[in-house]
Structure formats: structure tokens, C-alpha cells
FISEVO-618791 format. One line per 5 residues: their letters; for each residue z, x, y of C-alpha. Coordinates in Angstrom, 3 decimals. Layout:
A) Z,X,Y  ...
END
This chain:
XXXXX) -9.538,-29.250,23.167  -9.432,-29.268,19.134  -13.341,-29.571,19.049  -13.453,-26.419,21.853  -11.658,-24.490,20.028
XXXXX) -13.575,-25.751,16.337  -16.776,-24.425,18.492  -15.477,-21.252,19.265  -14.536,-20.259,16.451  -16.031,-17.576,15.482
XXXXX) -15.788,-16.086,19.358  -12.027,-16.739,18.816  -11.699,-14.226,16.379  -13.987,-12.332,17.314  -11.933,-11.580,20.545
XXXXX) -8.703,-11.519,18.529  -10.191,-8.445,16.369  -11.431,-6.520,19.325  -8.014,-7.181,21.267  -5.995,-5.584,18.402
XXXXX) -8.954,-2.900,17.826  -8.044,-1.650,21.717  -4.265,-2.163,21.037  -5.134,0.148,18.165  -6.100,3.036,20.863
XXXXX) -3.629,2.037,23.460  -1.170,2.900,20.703  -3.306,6.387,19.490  -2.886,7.349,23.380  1.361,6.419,23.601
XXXXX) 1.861,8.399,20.667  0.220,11.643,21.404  2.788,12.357,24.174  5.388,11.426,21.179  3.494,14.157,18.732
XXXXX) 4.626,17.680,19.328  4.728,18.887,16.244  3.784,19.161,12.533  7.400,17.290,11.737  6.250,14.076,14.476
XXXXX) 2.840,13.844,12.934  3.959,13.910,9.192  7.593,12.297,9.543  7.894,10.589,12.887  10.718,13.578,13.740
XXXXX) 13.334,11.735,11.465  14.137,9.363,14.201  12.948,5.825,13.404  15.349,3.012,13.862  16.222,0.096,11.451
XXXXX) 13.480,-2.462,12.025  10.372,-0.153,12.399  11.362,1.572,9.246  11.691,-1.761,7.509  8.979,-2.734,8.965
XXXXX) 6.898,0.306,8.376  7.916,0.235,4.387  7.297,-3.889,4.049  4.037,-3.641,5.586  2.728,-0.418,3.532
XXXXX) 3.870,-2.369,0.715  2.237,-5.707,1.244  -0.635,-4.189,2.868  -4.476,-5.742,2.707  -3.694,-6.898,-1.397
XXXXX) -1.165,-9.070,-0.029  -3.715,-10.653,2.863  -6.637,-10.595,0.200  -6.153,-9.258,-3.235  -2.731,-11.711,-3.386
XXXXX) -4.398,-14.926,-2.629  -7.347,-13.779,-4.780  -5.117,-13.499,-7.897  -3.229,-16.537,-7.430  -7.093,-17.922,-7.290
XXXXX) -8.472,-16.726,-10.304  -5.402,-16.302,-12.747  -2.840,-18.611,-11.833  1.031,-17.820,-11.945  0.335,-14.051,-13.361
XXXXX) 0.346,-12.787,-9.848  4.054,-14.112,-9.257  5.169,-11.316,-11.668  4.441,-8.770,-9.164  5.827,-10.856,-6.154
XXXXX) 8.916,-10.841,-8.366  9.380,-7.370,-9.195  10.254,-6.775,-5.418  13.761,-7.789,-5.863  14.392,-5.423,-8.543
XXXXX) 12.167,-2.418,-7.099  14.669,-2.608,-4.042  17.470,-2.235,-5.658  16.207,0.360,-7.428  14.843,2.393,-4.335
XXXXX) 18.113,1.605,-2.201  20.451,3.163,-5.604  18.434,5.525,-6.687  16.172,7.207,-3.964  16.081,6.340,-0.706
XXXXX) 19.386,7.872,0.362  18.748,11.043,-1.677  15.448,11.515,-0.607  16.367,11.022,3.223  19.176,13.454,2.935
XXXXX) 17.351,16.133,0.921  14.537,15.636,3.411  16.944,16.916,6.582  18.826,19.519,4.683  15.872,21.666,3.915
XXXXX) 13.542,20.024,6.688  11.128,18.561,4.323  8.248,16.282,5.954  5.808,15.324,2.523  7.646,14.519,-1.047
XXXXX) 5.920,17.741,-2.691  8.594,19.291,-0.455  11.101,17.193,-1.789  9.642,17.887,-5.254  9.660,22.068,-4.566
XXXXX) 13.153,22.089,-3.422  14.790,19.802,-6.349  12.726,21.635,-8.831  12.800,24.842,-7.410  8.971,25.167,-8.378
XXXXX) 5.661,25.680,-6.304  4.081,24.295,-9.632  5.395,20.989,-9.241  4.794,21.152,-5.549  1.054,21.707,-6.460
XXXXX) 1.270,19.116,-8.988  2.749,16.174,-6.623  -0.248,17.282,-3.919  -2.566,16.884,-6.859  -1.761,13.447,-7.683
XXXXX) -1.268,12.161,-3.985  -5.028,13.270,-3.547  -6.270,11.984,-6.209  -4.967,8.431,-5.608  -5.335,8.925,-1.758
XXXXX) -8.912,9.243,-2.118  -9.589,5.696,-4.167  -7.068,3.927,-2.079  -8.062,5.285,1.451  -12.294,4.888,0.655
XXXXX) -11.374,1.287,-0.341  -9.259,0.720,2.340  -12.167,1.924,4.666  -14.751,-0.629,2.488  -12.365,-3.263,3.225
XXXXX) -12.149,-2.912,6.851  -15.583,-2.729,7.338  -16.208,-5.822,5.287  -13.805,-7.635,7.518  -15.501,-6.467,10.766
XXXXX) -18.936,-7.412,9.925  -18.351,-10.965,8.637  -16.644,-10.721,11.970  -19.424,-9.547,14.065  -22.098,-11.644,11.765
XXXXX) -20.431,-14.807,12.342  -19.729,-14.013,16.097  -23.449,-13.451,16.346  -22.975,-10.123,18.388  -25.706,-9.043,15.699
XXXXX) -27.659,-10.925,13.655  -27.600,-8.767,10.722  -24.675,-6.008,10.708  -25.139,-3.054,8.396  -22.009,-2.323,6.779
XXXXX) -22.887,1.871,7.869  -22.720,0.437,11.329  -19.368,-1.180,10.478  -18.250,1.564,8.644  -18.905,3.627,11.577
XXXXX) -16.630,1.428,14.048  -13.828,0.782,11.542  -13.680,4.790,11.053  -13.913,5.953,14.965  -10.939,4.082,15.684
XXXXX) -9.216,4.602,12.912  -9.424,8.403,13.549  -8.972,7.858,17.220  -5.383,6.473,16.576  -4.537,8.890,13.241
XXXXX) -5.434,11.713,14.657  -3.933,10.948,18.182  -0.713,9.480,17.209  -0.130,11.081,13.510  2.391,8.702,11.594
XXXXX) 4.017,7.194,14.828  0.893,5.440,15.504  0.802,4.083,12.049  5.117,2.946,12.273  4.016,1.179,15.106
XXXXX) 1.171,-0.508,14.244  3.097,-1.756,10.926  5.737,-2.913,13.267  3.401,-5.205,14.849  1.046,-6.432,11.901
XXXXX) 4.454,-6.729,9.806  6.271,-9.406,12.678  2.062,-11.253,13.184  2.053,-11.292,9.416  5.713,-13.219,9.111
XXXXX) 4.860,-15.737,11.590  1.240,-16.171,10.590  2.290,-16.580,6.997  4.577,-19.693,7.480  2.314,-21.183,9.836
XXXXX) -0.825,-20.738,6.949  1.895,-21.876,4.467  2.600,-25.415,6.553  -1.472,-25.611,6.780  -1.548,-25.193,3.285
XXXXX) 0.949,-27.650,2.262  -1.234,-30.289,4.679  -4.280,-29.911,2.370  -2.956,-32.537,0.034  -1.101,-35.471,0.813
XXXXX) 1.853,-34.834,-1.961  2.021,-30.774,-0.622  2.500,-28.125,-3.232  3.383,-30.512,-5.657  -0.131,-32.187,-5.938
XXXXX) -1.365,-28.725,-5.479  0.311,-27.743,-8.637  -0.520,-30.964,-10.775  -4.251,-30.362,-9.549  -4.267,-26.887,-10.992
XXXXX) -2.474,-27.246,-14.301  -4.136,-30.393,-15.316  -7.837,-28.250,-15.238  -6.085,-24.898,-16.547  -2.533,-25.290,-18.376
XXXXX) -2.262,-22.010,-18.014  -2.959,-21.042,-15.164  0.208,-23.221,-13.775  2.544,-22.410,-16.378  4.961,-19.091,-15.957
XXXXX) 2.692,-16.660,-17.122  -0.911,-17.467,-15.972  -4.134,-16.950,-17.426  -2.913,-13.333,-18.858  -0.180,-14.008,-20.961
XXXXX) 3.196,-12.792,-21.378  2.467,-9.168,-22.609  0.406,-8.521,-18.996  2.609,-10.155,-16.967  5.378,-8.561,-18.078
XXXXX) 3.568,-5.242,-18.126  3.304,-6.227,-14.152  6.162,-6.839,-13.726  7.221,-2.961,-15.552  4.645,-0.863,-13.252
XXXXX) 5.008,-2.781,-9.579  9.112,-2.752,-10.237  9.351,0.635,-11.024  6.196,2.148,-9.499  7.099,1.661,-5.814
XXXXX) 9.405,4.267,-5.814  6.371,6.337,-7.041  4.538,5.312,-3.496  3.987,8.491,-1.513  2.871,6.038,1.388
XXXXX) 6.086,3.725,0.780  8.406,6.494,-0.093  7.828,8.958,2.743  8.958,5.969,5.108  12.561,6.665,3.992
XXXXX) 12.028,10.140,5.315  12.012,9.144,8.854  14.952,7.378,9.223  17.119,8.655,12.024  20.413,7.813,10.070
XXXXX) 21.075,7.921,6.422  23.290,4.928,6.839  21.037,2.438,7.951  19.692,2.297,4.981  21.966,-0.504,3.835
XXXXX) 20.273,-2.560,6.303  16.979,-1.246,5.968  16.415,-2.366,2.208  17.405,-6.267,2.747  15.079,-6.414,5.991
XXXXX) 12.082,-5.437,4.384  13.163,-7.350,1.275  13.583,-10.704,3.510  9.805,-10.057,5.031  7.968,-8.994,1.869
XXXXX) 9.189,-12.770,0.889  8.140,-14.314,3.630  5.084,-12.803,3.856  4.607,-13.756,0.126  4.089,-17.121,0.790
XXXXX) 0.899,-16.449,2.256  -0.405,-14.988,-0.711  0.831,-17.817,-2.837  -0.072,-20.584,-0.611  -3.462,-19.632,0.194
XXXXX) -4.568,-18.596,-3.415  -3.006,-22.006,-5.628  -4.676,-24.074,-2.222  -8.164,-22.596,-2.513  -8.385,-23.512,-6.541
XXXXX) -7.215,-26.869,-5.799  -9.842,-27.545,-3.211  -12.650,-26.101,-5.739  -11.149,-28.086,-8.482  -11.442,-31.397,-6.642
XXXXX) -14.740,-30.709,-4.740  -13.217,-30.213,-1.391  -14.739,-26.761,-1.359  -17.454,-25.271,-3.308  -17.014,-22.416,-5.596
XXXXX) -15.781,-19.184,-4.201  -18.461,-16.463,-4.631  -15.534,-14.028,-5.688  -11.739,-14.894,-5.997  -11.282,-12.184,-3.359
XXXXX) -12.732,-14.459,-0.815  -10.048,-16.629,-1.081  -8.345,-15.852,2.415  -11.231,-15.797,4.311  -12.969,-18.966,3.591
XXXXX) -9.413,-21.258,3.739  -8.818,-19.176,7.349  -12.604,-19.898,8.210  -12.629,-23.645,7.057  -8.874,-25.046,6.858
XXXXX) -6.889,-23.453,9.037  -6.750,-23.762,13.133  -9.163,-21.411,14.924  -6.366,-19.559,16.926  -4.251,-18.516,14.002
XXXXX) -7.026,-17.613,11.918  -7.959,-15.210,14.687  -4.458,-14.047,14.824  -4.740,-13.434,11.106  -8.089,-11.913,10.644
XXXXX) -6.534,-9.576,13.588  -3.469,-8.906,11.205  -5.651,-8.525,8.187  -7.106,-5.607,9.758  -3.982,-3.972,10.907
XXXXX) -2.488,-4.671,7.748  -5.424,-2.580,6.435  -5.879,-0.101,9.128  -2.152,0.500,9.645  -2.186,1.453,5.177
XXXXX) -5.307,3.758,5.829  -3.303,5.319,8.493  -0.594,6.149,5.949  -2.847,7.340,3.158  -4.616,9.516,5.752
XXXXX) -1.267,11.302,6.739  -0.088,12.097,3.400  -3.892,13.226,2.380  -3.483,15.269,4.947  -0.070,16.832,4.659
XXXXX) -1.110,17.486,1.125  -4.199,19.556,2.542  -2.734,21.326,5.243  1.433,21.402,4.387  1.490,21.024,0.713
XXXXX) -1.101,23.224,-1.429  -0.853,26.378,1.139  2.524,26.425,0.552  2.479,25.865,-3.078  -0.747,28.923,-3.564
XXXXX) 0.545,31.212,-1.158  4.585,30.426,-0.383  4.063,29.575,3.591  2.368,27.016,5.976  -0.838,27.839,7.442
XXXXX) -0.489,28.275,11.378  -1.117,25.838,13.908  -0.177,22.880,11.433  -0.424,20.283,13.816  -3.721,21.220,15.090
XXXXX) -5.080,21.346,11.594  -3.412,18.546,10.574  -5.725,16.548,13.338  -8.792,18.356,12.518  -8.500,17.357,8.474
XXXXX) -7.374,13.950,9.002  -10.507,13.591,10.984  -12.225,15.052,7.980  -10.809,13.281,5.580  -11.514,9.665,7.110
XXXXX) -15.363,10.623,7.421  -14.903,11.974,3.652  -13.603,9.216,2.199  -16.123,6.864,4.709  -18.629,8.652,2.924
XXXXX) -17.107,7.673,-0.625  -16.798,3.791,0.107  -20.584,4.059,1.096  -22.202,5.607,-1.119  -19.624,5.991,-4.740
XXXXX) -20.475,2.541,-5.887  -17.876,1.410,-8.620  -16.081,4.824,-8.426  -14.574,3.301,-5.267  -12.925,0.499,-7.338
XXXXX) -12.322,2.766,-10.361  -10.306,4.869,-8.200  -8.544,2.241,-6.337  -7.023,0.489,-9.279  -6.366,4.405,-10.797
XXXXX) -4.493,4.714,-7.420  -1.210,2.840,-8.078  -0.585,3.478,-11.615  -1.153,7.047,-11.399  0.951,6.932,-8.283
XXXXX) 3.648,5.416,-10.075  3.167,7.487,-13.467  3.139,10.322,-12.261  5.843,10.243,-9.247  8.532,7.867,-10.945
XXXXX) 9.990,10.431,-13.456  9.503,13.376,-10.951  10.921,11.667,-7.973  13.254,9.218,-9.049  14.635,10.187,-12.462
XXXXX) 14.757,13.919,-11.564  17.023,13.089,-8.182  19.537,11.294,-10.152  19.272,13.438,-13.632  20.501,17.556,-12.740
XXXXX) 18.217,18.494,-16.472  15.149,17.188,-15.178  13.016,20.302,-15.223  9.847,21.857,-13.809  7.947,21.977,-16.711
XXXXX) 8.685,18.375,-17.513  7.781,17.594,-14.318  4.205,18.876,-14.487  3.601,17.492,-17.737  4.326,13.823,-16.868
XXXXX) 1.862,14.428,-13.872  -0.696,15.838,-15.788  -0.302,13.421,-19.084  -0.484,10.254,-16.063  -3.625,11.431,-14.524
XXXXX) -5.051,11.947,-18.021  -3.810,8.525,-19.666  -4.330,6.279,-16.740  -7.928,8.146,-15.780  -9.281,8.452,-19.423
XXXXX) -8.153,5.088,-20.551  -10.257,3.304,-16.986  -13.294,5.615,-17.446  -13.628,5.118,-21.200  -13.016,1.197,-21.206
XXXXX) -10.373,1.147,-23.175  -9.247,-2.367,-23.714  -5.362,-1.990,-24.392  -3.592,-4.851,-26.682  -2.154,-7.840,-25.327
XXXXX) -3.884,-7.071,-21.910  -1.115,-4.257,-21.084  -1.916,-2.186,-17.988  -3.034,1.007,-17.936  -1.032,2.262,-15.240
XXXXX) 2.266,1.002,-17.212  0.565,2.404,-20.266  0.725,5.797,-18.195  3.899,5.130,-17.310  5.562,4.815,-20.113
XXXXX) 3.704,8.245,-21.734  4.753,9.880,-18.650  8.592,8.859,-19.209  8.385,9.757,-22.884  7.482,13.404,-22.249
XXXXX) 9.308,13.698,-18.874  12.659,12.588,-20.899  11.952,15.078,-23.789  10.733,17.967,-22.232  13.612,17.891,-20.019
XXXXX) 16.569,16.875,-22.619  15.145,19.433,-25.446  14.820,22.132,-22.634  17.585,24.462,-21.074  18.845,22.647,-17.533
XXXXX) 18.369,24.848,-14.519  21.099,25.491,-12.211  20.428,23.911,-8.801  21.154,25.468,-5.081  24.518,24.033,-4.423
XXXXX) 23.427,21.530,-1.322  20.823,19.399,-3.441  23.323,19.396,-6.449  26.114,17.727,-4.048  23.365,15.205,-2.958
XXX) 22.331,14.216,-6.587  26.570,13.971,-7.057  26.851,10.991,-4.634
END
């Protein structure tokens, strides 16, 4: 049976991947009779429950860098990666306190359904509704082309290995990845994509304590030996900090801790809860998975550079490939069919998101911020530009070259630079103003932006997006305290009172 199976492979997950690629349109077609509106396609019509919203926000979070660019940090630099697993503790807390519950009830009192809503109505200002559409496109557009480059890369070691063809061109897998990926976005809006993360998010749990028992069979003393191999070739890499020191890991720690309330794909999650209330239990849920899930991406990565170390395995070509190769050579062929099939929703499901808030900025947010009102028949162009979009940003992963990666690692820091002070410091601080508001974007966009394009090497390896993010703070805090507070419509002041 073991040597079957050890055959098969490749067939294995092969037919794993194309099983969850038709769950993917089974799920497209169930929630177009659940899309009626601009309001289901954007927000899900307010009315998610307590696990698919935790489910939905853990999965967005952990996403294809926890499957693949988790594992291939652990690989390369050791411990430094464990900075950002441990800033999810403290991000929580901060999201749960400061932001989810405001956001979710600001959302229903003036029927908001994208964050620049949420940003017009606390700052009374189609400027800073502009300005939050800006930014979401501008990361959007690195972090949905490389989510599209990533798929594809999946599906044609898939198909290559498989030997459906004998030499896939990544167009042609760009191509597949793409047509259902619209099918199911532009079908099922963001209930497709709630869905989907509710079943990658429960695959991923499972499959990540199942990799993690694997991985602790590699070696006869388990992690242990595993961590002796690795910090007798590189001290550093097994000591608290990794291979980047102190200054970057701590600067990690900074920009994933505070930046995930800065998430327009994370945050908007909150937005579709059906009661404010559940929050309490949402938080700890998605808390208790993210950590789970985590030991996949420590497991896999600290394994992999113990096998190279001792000749077990040769040399990864890049640290990236990390998951793939331990799946493809140490792990048993039906759960590494499960997880390749997870690894693609985890990455599909995150396109989804970044496709609907693309979108909303499109079609919801920048008509209403250039000409005061929605454009009519929202839903109907919302379909027709998320269609757009995905071939746009296909298009981009194909053919941008290293703009794709510039633009994915600009992604989250501008993200978080430019949507921490505006979102979560202005719905807990009544001075916060407009003009502050549109500064910090702007000064993010240009910090984190100029500093990647120009090659700026920053001391003590500090990252650029916390870089931003501490310029954005700066001038959000002074503009705002040296300026004249504006007085507030009465329902969002009682909101930012509880």
C-alpha cells in the first residue's frame, strides 16, 4: 500500500488540486444565489457567524507566506521569523480593544461596506476617502499579481510532475489559475472567499500538526536534534534573534504587531460580523488557529536546514522552496496532496480578498469620493471590474518582472503605514483630523516606495515598512494635536466613547 501510494504520488496530488479547483466553482455557483447586492458582494450582508469570521480573518492572515514564505524564512534566517509569529498575540489584543468593535459598529450605523467608508464618515472627508482607495490599490496590485504568480507556480510543478504536460508554460498556468479564480470572485463576491477560508483555514489546522509530527520523525531526538543540528553550523541562526539581529527583529516584531490592523483584507472581515458581540469570541478563535497553523511554518523551515546541513537533502535552489520539496520528499503522499490542495486555497482564497477590496475601491470608493455618490448598478460593475482586475494584475505577474516583488513587499508596510494612524488611532483619538490623515498616507507611500526603489539600505537592517510607519505616526500625531479638533456627528462620537 505505502509503495502504491509512493508511486502515485504525483497523481495523488494532482487529483487533490483539481478536486479543490472544482470545489472552488461549486462554491462560485452556491454563492451567487447568496449575492444580491453591492452590500453581499463587498461585506457578506453583515451576517457571518463566529467561526467563518474567525476563520475568514486567520486564514487572510496566514495566507500563502505562512504555507511558503514562513517555512522559507525559518530556512534561510533562523529564529528571526519567530518575531513575526509572535507579534500575533499582541496584534489581537490590539485589534479586539481598539478596532474591531468600532469598526463593526460604525460599519452598520452608516451602512459602510469598504474602510474608505469607514474613513469618510469618521473624518467627515471625501479626501481621505480618496486617500484610503489610493493606498488599498496600490498595495492590492503587488499583493494580488504575486498572489496570481504564486498560484500558477504551484499548478505547474503540479501538472509537470503529474506529467499531464511535459513542459507547462507558466501563461498556460496563469491562464487556469485566473479563469477560476474569476469564476468564483466574480460569482460569489466575498461569500465565496469566507467560505473558501473556512475550509483551507480547518485543512490547514489539521494538516499542520500532522506535517509537524512528520517533521519531528526526521531525526531520531525530534526538534531537539533539529535545533542542535542548526545552531552548531549557524549560532545564530538558533539563537533568539536569527541571522538579522536584534534591531530587525524587533523592527518585525513593530510593523506585523501593529500593521494588521492596517490590513484592508484582514480588517474588512470584522465588517461582516452579524453581531458586534461575538467578537469576544471571534479574536481568541482565530488567535488559537494562527498558532496552530504556525507550527507548520516553523516545523517545516528549521527541518529542511537540518536535512541540508547533514546531507539528507541537497541544497534548496531558493529558501522559498522549502515546503514543497519536504511535502514532495518527506512527508506521506496523501497529506501532501491535501496540503498542496490547501496551499492553493490558502492562496486563492487571499487573491479573492484582494480582488474584492480592489474592486470596491474602483467601483464604491473613488466615485464616491470625485463625485459624492455610487455609480449605478454597483453589483454588476463590481463583477465586470473584478474580472478586469484579475486579468490586469495576471498581466502584471507575467510580464512586470521584479516590479511584482517590489510591489509585494511595498504591499504590507504601506498597508500598515498608511492605514494604522488613519484607522486605528483616529477611531479611538476624537482630534485625529483629515488633513493628518492624508498626510500620513501620502508620507507612507512616499517613505516606504522611495526608500525600496532607491535601495536604500536602512541601519541595523530596520524595515522599511516600520521605517514608514513610524514617519507616518510622527506627522499623523502632530498634524492632528497642533491642529483645531473637528466636531464629530453625534453617533460616531458615542462609538469612539465606548
Amino acid at each position: 500500500m505505502g509503495e502504491a501510494l509512493e508511486t502515485n504520488r504525483a497523481l495523488i496530488t494532482l487529483f487533490s488540486v483539481v478536486a479543490y479547483l472544482l470545489l472552488c466553482v461549486g462554491i462560485g455557483l452556491w454563492s451567487l444565489k447568496r449575492t444580491k447586492s453591492s452590500s453581499d458582494f463587498f461585506v457578506a450582508g453583515r451576517n457571518l457567524g463566529v467561526v467563518v469570521t474567525a476563520f475568514a480573518v486567520f486564514s487572510s492572515t496566514m495566507s500563502g507566506f505562512g504555507f511558503v514564505g514562513g517555512p522559507g524564512l525559518m530556512y534561510s534566517m533562523g529564529m528571526s521569523s519567530v518575531w513575526i509569529l509572535g507579534s500575533t498575540v499582541i496584534s489581537n489584543i490590539i485589534v479586539l480593544n481598539l478596532v474591531a468593535k468600532r469598526l463593526r459598529m460604525v460599519s452598520e450605523l452608516r451602512e459602510c461596506v469598504s474602510l474608505p467608508d469607514v474613513a469618510a464618515v469618521r473624518y467627515q472627508s471625501e479626501s481621505v476617502r480618496g486617500s484610503v482607495a489610493v493606498v488599498i490599490l496600490l498595495g492590492v496590485l503587488g499583493y494580488l499579481a504575486t498572489q496570481i504568480l504564486a498560484m500558477s507556480i504551484v499548478l505547474q510543478g503540479v501538472l509537470a510532475n503529474a506529467g499531464v504536460f511535459q513542459d507547462p508554460s507558466l501563461g498556460l498556468c496563469v491562464a487556469i489559475s485566473c479563469s477560476v479564480l474569476i469564476f468564483y470572485s466574480v460569482t460569489g463576491g466575498i461569500v465565496a472567499s469566507v467560505y473558501t477560508d473556512l475550509i483551507q483555514g480547518a485543512i490547514m489546522i489539521v494538516a499542520s500538526v500532522l506535517i509537524f509530527v512528520t517533521v519531528l520523525g526526521t531525526f531520531d531526538g525530534g526538534l531537539g536534534e533539529i535545533s542542535r543540528i542548526v545552531a552548531t553550523d549557524d549560532r545564530a541562526a538558533g539563537g533568539a534573534w536569527g541571522t538579522i539581529g536584534m534591531i530587525s527583529g524587533l523592527s518585525w516584531f513593530f510593523v506585523f504587531g501593529l500593521g494588521v490592523v492596517g490590513q484592508p483584507h484582514v480588517m474588512t472581515k470584522f465588517m461582516m460580523l452579524r453581531r458586534v458581540r461575538d467578537l469576544r469570541h471571534v479574536i481568541p478563535l482565530g488567535v488559537f488557529a494562527y498558532g496552530t497553523t504556525a507550527l507548520l511554518w516553523i516545523g517545516i523551515g528549521f527541518a529542511m536546514r537540518a536535512l541540508v546541513i547533514t546531507g539528507a537533502h541537497p541544497p534548496l535552489a531558493t529558501p522559498d522552496d522549502a515546503s514543497t520539496v519536504f511535502l514532495q520528499v518527506f512527508t506521506n503522499p496523501l497529506l501532501a496532496g491535501v496540503v498542496f490542495a490547501a496551499l492553493l486555497a490558502a492562496i486563492m482564497s487571499t487573491a479573492d480578498s484582494f480582488l474584492n477590496i480592489g474592486t470596491a475601491a474602483i467601483v464604491h470608493d473613488i466615485p464616491n469620493a470625485l463625485r459624492g455618490r455610487s455609480i449605478k448598478n454597483e453589483l454588476k460593475w463590481a463583477r465586470i471590474v473584478t474580472a478586469l482586475l484579475a486579468v490586469a494584475s495576471a498581466i502584471v505577474a507575467l510580464y512586470s518582472g521584479d516590479l511584482v516583488a517590489l510591489l509585494g513587499a511595498f504591499g504590507w508596510g504601506t498597508f500598515a503605514a498608511g492605514l494604522v494612524p488613519v484607522i486605528a488611532i483616529g477611531l479611538n483619538w476624537k482630534r485625529a483630523s483629515a488633513l493628518a490623515a492624508n498626510v500620513a498616507i501620502a508620507s507612507s507611500i512616499f517613505v516606504n516606495f522611495g526608500l525600496r526603489l532607491g535601495g536604500i539600505r536602512l541601519p541595523y537592517g530596520t524595515d522599511y515598512g516600520a521605517a514608514a510607519l513610524i514617519v507616518s505616526l510622527v506627522l499623523f500625531l502632530s498634524i492632528s494635536f497642533l491642529g483645531k479638533p473637528r466636531e464629530l456627528p453625534s453617533d460616531v462620537e458615542r462609538v469612539m466613547e465606548l
